[in-house]
VEXSEMAR-635623 format. One line per 10 residues: number of its first residue (from 1); their letters; for each residue x, y, z of C-alpha. Coordinates in nm, 4 decimals, decimal comma. Layout:
BEGIN
NUM	A	X/Y/Z | ...
// end
This chain:
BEGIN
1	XXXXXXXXXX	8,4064/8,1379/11,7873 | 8,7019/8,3313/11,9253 | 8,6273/8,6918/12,0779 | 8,7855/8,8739/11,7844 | 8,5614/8,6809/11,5244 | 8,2817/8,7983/11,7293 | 8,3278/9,1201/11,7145 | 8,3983/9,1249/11,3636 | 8,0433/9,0044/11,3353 | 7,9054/9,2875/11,5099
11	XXXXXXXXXX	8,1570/9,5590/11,3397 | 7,9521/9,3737/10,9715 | 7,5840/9,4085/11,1528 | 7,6557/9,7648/11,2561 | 7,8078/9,8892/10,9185 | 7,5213/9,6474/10,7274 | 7,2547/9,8514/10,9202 | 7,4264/10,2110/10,8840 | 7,4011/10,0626/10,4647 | 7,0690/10,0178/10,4946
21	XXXXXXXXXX	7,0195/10,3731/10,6998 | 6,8136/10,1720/11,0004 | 6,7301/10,3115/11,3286 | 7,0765/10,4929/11,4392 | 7,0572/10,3662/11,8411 | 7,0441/9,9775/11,7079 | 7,3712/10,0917/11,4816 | 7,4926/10,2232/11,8009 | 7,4159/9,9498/11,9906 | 7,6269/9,7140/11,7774
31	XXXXXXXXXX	7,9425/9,8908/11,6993 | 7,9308/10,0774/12,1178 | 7,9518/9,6811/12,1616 | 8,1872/9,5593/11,9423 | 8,3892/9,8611/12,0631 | 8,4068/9,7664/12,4560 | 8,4413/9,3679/12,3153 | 8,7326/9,4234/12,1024 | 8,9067/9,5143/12,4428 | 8,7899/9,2756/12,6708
41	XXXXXXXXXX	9,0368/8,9902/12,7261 | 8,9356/8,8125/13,0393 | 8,7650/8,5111/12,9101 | 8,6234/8,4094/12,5855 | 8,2430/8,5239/12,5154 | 8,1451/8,1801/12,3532 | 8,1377/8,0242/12,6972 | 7,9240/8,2887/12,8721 | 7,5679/8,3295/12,9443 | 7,3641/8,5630/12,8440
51	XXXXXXXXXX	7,3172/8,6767/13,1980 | 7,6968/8,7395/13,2081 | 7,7247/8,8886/12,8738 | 7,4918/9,1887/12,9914 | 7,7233/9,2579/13,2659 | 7,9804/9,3414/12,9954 | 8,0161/9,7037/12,9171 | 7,8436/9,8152/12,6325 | 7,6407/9,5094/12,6153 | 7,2704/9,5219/12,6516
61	XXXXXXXXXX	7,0138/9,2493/12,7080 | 6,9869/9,2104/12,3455 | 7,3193/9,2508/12,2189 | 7,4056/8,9631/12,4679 | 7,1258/8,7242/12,3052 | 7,2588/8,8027/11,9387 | 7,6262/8,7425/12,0535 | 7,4742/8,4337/12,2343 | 7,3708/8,3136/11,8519 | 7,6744/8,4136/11,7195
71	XXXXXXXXXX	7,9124/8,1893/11,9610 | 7,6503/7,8628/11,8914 | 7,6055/7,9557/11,4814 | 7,7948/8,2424/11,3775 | 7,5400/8,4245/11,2891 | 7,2182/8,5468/11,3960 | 6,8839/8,6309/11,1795 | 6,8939/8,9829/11,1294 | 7,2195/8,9576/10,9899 | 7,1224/8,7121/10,7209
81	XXXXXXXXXX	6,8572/8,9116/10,6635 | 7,0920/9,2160/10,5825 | 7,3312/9,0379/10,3792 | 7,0644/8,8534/10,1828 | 6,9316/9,2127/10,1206 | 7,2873/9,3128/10,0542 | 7,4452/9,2829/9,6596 | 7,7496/9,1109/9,7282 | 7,9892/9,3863/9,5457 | 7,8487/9,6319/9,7415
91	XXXXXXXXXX	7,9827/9,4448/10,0984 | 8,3009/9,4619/9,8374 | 8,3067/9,8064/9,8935 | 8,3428/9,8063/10,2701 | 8,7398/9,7187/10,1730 | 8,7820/10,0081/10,0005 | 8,9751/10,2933/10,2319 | 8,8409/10,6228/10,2778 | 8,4220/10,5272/10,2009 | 8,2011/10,4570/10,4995
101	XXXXXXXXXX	7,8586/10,2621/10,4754 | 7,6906/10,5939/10,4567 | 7,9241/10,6829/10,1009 | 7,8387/10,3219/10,0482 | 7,5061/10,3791/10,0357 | 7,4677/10,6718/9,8004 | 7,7066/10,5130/9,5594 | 7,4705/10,2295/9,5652 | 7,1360/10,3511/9,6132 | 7,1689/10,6742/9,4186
111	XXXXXXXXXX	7,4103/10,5979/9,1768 | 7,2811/10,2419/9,0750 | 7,6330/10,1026/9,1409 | 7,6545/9,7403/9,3004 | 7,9848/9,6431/9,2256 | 8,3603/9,7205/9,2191 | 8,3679/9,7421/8,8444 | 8,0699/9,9800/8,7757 | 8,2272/10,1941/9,0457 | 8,5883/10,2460/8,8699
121	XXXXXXXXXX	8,4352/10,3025/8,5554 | 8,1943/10,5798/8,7452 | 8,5105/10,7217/8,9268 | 8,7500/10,7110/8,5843 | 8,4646/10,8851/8,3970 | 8,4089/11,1441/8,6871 | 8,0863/11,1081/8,7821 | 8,1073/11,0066/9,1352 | 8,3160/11,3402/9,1807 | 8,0228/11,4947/9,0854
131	XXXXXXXXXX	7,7901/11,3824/9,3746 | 7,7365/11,5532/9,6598 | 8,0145/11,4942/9,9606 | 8,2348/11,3034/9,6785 | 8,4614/11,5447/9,5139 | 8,8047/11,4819/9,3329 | 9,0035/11,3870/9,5901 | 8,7426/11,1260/9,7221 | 8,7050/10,9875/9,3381 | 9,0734/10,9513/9,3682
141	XXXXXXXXXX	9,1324/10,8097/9,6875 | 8,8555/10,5447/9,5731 | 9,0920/10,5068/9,2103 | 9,3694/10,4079/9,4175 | 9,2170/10,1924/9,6713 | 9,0694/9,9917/9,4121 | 9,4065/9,9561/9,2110 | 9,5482/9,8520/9,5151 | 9,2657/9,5609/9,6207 | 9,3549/9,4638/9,2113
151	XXXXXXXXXX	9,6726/9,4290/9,3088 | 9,6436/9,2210/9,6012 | 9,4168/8,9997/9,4538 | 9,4641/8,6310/9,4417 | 9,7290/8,6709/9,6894 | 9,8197/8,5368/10,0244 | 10,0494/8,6209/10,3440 | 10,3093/8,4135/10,4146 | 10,1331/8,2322/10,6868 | 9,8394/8,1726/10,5123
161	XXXXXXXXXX	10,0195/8,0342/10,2157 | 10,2364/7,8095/10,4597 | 9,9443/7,7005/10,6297 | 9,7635/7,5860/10,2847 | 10,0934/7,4397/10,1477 | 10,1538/7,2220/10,4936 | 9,7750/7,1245/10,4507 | 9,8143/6,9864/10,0922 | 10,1396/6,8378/10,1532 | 10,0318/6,6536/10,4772
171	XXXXXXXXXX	9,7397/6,4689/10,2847 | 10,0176/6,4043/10,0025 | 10,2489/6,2295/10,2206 | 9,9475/6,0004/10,2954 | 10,0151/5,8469/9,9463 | 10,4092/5,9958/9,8142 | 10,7158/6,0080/10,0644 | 10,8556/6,2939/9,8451 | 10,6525/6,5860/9,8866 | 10,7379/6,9387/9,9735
181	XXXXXXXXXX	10,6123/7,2997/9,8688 | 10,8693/7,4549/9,6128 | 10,8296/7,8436/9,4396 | 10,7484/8,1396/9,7118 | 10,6669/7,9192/9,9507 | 10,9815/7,7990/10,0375 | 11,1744/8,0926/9,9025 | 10,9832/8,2984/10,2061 | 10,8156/8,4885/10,0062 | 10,6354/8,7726/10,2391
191	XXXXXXXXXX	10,3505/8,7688/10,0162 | 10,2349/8,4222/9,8052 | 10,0603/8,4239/9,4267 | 10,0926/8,0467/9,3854 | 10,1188/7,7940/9,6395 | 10,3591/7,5240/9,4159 | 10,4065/7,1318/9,5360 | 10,6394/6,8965/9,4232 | 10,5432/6,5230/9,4679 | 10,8016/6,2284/9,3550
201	XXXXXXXXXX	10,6369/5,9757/9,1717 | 10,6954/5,7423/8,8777 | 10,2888/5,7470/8,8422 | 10,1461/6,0883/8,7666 | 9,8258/5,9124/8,7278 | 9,7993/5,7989/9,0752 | 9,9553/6,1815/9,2042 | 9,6407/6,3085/9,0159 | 9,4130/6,0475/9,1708 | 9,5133/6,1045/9,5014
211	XXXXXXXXXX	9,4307/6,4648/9,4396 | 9,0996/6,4258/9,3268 | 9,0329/6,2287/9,6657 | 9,1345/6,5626/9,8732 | 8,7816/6,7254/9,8869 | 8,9053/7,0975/9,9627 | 9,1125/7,0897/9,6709 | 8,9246/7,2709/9,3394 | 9,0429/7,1862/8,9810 | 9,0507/7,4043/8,7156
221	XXXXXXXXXX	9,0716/7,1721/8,4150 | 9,1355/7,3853/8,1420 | 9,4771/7,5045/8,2537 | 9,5612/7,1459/8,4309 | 9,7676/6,8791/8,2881 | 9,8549/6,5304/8,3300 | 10,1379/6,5856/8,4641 | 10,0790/6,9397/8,6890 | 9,7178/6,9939/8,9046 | 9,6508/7,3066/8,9017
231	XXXXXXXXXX	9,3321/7,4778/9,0738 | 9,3084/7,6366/9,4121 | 9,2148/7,5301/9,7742 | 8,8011/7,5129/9,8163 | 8,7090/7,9573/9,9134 | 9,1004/8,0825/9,9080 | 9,1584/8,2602/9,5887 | 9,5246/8,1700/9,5862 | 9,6708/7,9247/9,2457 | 9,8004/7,6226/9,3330
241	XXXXXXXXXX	9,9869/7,4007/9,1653 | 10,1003/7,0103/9,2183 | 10,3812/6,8888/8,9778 | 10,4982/6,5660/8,9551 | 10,8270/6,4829/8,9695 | 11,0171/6,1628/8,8769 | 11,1768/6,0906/9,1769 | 11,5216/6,0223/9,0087 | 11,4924/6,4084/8,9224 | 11,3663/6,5203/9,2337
251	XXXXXXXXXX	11,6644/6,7697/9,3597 | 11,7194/6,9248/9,0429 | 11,3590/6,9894/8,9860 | 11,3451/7,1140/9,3525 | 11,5620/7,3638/9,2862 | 11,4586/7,4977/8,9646 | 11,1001/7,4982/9,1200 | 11,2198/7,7070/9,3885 | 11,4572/7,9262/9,2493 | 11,3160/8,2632/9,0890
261	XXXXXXXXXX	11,3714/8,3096/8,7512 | 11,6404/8,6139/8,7980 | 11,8548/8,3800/9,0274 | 11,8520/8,0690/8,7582 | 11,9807/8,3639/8,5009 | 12,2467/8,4149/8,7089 | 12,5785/8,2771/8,5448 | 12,8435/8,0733/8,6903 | 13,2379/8,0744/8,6531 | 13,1853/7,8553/8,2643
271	XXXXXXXXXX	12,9472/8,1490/8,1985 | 12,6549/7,9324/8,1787 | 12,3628/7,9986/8,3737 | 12,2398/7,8095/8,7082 | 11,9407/7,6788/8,5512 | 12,1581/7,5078/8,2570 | 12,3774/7,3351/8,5107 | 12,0238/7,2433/8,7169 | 11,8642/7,1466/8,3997 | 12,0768/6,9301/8,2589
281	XXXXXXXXXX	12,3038/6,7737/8,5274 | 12,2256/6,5528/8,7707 | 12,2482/6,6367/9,1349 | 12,2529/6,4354/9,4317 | 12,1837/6,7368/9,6734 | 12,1406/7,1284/9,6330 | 12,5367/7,2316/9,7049 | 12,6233/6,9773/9,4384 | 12,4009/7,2295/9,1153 | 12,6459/7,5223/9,2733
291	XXXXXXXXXX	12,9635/7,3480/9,3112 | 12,9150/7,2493/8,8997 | 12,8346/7,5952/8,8426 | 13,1431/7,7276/9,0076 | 12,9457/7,9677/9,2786 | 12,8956/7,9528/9,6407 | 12,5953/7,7653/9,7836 | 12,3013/7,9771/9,8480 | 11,9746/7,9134/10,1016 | 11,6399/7,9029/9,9382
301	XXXXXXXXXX	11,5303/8,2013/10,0743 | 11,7578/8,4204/9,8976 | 11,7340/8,2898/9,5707 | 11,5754/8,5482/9,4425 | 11,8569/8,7376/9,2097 | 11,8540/9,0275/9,4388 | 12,2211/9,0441/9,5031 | 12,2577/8,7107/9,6634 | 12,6161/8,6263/9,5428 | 12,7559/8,9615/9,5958
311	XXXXXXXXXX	12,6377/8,8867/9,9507 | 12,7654/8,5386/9,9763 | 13,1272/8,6465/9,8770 | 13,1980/8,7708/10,2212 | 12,9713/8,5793/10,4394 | 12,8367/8,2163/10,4315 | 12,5151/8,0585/10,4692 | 12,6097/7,9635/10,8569 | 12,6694/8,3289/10,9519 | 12,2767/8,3771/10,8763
321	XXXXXXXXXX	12,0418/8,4838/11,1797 | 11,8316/8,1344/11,3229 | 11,5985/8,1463/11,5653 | 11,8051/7,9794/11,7510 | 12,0386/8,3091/11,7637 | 11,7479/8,5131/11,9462 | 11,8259/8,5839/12,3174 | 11,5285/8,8244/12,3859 | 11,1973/8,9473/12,2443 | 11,1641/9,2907/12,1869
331	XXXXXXXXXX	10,8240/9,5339/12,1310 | 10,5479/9,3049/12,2761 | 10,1885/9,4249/12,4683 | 10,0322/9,3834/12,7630 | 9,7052/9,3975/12,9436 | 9,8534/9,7455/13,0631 | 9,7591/9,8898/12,6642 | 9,5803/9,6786/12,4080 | 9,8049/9,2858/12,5015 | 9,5335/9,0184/12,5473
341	XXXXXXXXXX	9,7923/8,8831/12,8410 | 9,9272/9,0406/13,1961 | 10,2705/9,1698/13,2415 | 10,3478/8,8452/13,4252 | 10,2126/8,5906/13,2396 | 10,4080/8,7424/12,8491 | 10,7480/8,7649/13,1178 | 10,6642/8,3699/13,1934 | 10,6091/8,2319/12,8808 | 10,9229/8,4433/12,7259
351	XXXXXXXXXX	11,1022/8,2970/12,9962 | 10,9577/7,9133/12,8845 | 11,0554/7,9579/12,5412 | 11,4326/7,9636/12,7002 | 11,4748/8,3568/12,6614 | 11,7192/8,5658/12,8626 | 11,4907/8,9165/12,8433 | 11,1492/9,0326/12,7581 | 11,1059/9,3954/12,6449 | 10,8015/9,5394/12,7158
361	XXXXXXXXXX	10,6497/9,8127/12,4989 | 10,3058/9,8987/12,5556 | 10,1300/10,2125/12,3832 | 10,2191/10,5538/12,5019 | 9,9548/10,8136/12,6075 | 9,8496/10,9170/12,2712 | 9,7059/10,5740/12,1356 | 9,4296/10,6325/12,3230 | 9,2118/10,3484/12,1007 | 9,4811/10,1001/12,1970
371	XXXXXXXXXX	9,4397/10,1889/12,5390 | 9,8058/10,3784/12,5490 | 9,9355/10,4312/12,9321 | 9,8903/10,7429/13,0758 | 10,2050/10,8729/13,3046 | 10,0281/10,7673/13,6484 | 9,9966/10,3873/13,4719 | 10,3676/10,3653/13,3105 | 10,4671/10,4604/13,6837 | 10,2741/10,1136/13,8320
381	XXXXXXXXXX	10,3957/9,9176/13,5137 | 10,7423/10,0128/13,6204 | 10,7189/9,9327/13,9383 | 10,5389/9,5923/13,9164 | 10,8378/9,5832/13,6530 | 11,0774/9,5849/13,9305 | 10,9157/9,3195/14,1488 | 10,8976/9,1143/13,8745 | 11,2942/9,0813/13,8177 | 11,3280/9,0943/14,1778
391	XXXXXXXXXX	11,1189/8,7822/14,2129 | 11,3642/8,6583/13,8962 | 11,6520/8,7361/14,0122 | 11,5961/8,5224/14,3739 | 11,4660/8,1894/14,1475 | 11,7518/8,2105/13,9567 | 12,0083/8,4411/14,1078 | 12,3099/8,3155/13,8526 | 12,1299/8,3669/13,5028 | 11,8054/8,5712/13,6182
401	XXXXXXXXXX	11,5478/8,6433/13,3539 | 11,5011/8,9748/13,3394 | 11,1894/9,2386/13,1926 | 11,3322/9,5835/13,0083 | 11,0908/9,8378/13,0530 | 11,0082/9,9930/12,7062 | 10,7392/10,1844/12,5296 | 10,5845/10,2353/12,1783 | 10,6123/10,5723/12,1757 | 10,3564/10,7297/11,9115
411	XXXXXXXXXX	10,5640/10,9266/11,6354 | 10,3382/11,2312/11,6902 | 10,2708/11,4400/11,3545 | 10,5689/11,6513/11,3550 | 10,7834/11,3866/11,4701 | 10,8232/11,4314/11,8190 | 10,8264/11,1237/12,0397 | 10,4970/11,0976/12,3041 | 10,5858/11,2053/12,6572 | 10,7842/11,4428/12,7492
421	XXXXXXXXXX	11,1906/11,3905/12,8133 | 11,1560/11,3757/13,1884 | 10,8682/11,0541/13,1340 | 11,0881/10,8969/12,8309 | 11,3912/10,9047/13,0549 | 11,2879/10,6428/13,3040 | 11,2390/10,3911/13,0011 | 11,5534/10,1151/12,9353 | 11,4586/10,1390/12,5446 | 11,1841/10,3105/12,3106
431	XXXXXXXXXX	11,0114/10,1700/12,0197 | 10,8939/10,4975/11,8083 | 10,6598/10,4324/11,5504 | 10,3914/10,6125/11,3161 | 10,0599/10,5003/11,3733 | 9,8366/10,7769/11,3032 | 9,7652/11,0677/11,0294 | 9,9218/10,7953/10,7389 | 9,8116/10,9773/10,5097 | 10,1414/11,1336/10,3450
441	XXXXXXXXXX	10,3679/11,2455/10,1074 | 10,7446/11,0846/10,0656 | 10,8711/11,4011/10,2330 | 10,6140/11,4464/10,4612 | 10,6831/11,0686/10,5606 | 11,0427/11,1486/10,6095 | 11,0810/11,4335/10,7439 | 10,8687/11,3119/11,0197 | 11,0848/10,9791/11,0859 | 11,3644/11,1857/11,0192
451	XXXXXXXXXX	11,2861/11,4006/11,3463 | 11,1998/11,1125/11,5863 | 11,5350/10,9027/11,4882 | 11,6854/11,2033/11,5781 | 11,5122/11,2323/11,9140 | 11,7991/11,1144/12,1698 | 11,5290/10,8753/12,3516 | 11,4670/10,6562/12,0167 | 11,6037/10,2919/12,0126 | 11,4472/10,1332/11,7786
461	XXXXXXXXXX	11,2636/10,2774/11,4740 | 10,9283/10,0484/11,4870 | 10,7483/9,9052/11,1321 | 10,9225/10,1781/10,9445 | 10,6717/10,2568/10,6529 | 10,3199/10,1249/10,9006 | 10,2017/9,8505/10,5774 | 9,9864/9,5528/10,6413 | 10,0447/9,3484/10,3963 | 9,7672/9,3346/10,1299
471	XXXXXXXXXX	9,5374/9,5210/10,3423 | 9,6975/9,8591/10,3728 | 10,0006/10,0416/10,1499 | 10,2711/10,1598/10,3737 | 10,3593/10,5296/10,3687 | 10,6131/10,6057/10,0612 | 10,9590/10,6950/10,2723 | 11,2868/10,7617/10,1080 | 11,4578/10,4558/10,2855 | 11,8066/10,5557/10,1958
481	XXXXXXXXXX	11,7966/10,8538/10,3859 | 11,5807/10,7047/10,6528 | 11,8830/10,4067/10,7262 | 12,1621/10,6799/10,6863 | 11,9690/10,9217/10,9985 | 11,9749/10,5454/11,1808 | 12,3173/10,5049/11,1303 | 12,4144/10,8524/11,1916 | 12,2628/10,8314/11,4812 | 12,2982/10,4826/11,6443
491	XXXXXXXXXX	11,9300/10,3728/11,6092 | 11,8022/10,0469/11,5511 | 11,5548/9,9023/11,2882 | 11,2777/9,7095/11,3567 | 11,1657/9,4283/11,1199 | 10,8161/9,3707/11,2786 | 10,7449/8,9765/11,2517 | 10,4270/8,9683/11,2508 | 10,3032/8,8310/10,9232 | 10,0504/9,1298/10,8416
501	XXXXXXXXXX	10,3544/9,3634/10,8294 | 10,7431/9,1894/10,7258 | 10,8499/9,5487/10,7588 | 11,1188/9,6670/10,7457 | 11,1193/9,5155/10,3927 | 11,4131/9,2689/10,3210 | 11,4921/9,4432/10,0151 | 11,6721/9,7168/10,2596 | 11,7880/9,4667/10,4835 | 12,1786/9,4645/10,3035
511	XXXXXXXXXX	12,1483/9,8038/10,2641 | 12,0972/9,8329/10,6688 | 12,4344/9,6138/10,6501 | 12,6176/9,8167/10,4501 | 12,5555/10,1155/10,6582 | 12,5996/9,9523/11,0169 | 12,2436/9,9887/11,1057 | 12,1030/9,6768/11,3327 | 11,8293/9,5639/11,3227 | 11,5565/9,3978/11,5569
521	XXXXXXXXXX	11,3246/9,0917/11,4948 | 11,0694/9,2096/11,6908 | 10,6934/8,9832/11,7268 | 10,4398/9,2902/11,8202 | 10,2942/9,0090/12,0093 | 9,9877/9,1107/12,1832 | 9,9686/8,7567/12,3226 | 10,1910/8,4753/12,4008 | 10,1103/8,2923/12,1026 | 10,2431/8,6360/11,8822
531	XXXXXXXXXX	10,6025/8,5308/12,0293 | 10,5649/8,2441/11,7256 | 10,5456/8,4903/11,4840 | 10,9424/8,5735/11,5002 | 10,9828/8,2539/11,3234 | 10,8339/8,4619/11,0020 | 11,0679/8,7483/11,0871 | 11,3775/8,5482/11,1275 | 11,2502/8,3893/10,7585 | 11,1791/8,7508/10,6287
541	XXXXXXXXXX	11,5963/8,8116/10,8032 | 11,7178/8,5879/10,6381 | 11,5867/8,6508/10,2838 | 11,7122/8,9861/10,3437 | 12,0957/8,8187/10,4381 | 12,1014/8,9479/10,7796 | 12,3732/8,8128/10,9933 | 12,3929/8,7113/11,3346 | 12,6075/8,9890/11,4362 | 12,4141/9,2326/11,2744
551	XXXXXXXXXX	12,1307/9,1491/11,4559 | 12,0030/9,3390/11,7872 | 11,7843/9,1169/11,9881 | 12,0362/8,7977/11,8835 | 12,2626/8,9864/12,1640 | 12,2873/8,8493/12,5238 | 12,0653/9,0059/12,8710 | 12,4365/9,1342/12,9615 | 12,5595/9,3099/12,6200 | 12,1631/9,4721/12,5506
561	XXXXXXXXXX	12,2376/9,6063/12,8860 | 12,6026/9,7841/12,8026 | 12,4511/9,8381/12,4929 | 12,1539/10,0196/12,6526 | 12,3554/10,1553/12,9010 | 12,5594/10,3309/12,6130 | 12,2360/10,5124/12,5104 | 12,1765/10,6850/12,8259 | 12,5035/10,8282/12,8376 | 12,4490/10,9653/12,4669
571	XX	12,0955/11,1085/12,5934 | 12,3039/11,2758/12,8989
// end
């Protein structure tokens, strides 16, 4: 098991035993562990002894035997023990925000409530308002966590759903040579509510067959067909569907499978929609079901009917951001804050990937739980910083690699940027972003961005509304206002790659256009492996329409620099 699995075994133990109101020093025990593990990054905890283990901060001699169990099994006994003892809609409740396991507890123990249902229906008729340490605004809070899990329900990321997709069409192409994932999938989709597969066959009997050889794949009969599987993979909640396709058909029923249903109603120059000219003529390739509709060609990830031709009558597909466009990788975390790698070894593999810069941004001061550098310790970062390029610079003294030195500066709660100016001055860039108190109104939420884009010292405005995707609801902002501050006053817009956030959303992303505003497809990598996960925010780009030239880390070591350059001279 990896280190972070392990703690999250320990962070279940401690909040199973708080549930179950057991002797408070073993709850501290657990979670002062899982605490000091969650930060510990020098080797992985499923290859040490026990011996080694105790050496560990915050782990005692039996803390290291459990975890010892928990790298071999995954478990340990008194776990099983606790969630044998433990209703499984109560753990449910451990997802909802704002309710500990001590809330937990009374809801279940006094109240008689073991599930997620029985508790709305308490909440909606007021009676867990009424309990003591409740209250209205706790009932509510509960309301609207639960509306959101409802909501997010039978849903997956985007790498989670590309992951299952590439699973089920890998063990397809065993059998089909036409197989490919059509619908959100392939459209980008940030978040997934089918995973749909196309398979080209002149046999759906042998398509459904094949499928019911593929052991992790669950049926649900009642809703499947002969000629469409549907069901779900074996403990992921996400529909999936298989359709088979006669392979004569295969590119027009590609498309339509893709294509959401607003794009298809979109009409051509004859005035008949796309999905009539996909329907009923015959195409040899994608380009081809345009060209008879009379409209320019657009990607699959924009075909969405979300302003996609408007877009495409001044641009063209080619003038799209690739990965390929990327010259640098901005916001990313060392071992200096809350990274899992050193300094050095994110600047080397950046470097191996075949980029020209690396821009550092570790946590300021503030983000104390993420281990955010004090002034003493951005002082030594900068400095190993500069030995670092110098070493660069000598290996390859005509294109030299180089490492910016940024920060994520907190957004503090009135809006001011951490550090003061004389600390955020020595800094080539600044990443400001909200990570605390997110909690807020729409004004409250703006006003407070509003006052950090205006800080002279902000370069990029980091995961502008703070979501994870079906986890956590982003603070409401007024984006409008929020991209017009950015363009008023040169700052650029992060779209944070990482899977669990897409955000900026790509619904703003031509609105960004419009107003001049850049933006940055930025990994938050907190490892070398998180570099990868720019690949989801060029897709996320893309789907959006951003450009090329509209994009801020597509620009070379030498124009970031002018660029940067320019921003110092504002701040002066």
């Amino acid at each position: 098991m990896s280190n972070p699995e392990i703690v999250e075994v320990l962070e279940l133990t401690a909040k199973l035993l708080e549930l179950h109101n057991a002797d408070p020093f073993k709850i501290k025990g657990y979670s002062v562990a899982a605490f000091y593990l969650d930060k510990y990054k020098e080797s992985e905890l499923q290859y040490m002894t026990e011996q080694e283990l105790t050496k560990l901060q915050g782990v005692g001699k039996s803390t290291a035997t459990k975890i010892a169990q928990i790298a071999r099994t995954g478990t340990f006994p008194e776990l099983e023990e606790l969630i044998a003892n433990t209703p499984l809609g109560v753990m449910e409740m451990f997802n909802i925000k704002g309710i500990g396991p001590k809330k937990i507890a009374v809801l279940w123990q006094e109240l008689g409530i073991d599930n997620l249902h029985e508790l709305e229906l308490a909440c909606l008729n007021g009676t867990v308002a009424k309990v003591k340490g409740f209250g209205a605004n706790t009932q509510q809070k509960i309301l609207d966590s639960l509306a959101f899990l409802k909501d997010q329900a039978g849903k997956l990321r985007m790498d989670k759903a590309e992951a299952v997709a590439g699973i089920i069409v890998n063990e397809l192409k065993k059998t089909f040579d036409l197989v490919e994932a059509a619908g959100e999938v392939r459209r980008k989709s940030e978040v997934v509510e089918t995973i749909r597969i196309l398979a080209g066959t002149d046999s759906p009997a042998l398509l459904q067959h094949t499928i019911g050889e593929i052991d992790l794949l669950v049926q649900d009969v009642k809703s499947s067909s002969p000629f469409v599987w549907r069901g779900n993979i074996q403990d992921v909640a996400v529909g999936v569907e298989i359709v088979a396709v006669k392979p004569e058909r295969w590119v027009n029923e590609l498309f339509l499978e893709t294509s959401g249903a607003d794009h298809l109603g979109l009409a051509g120059t004859s005035g008949s929609t796309i999905w009539r000219h996909a329907h009923y003529e015959s195409a040899d390739n994608e380009q081809a079901i345009y060209e008879k509709a009379g409209l320019p060609y657009i990607v699959p990830e924009m075909r969405e009917g979300a302003g996609e031709l408007a877009w495409a009558e001044t641009r063209t597909p080619d003038q799209l951001v690739t990965w390929d466009d990327l010259k640098g990788i901005l916001h990313n975390h060392s071992t200096y804050s809350d990274g899992q790698h050193t300094l050095e070894q994110m600047a080397l593999r950046c470097r191996d990937l075949g980029f020209e810069y690396l821009g550092i941004a570790d946590h300021s001061q503030t983000a104390t739980y993420a281990q955010g550098l004090k002034v003493e310790e951005v002082i030594r970062q900068h400095e190993e910083i500069a030995r670092l390029n110098a070493r660069f610079a000598s290996e390859n003294p005509e294109k030299p690699f180089k490492i910016l030195k940024g920060i994520e500066s907190d957004i503090l709660g009135d809006g001011s940027l951490d550090y003061p100016s004389d600390v955020l001055a020595t800094f080539d860039y600044i990443v400001a972003s909200v990570h605390s108190n997110l909690s807020m109104t729409l004004e409250k939420a703006t006003t407070r961005l509003l006052k950090a884009i205006e800080n002279p010292y902000t370069t990029i405005l980091g995961h502008p509304t703070g979501r994870l995707l079906l986890s956590r609801e982003g603070y409401p902002i007024d984006h409008q206002v929020i991209i017009d501050a950015c363009a008023a006053n040169g700052v650029v817009i992060e779209i944070n790659a990482s899977p669990w956030r897409l955000d900026l959303d790509w619904r703003w992303i031509s609105y960004c256009m419009e107003k001049g505003v850049m933006l940055s497809i930025n990994p938050d990598a907190h490892a070398m492996e998180g570099y990868l996960d720019m690949h989801y925010g060029v897709a996320n780009a893309r789907k959006g329409g951003l450009t090329k030239d509209m994009t801020f880390n597509a620009l070379s070591l030498g124009q970031i620099a002018e660029y940067l350059k320019g921003r110092v001279v504002r701040v002066n």
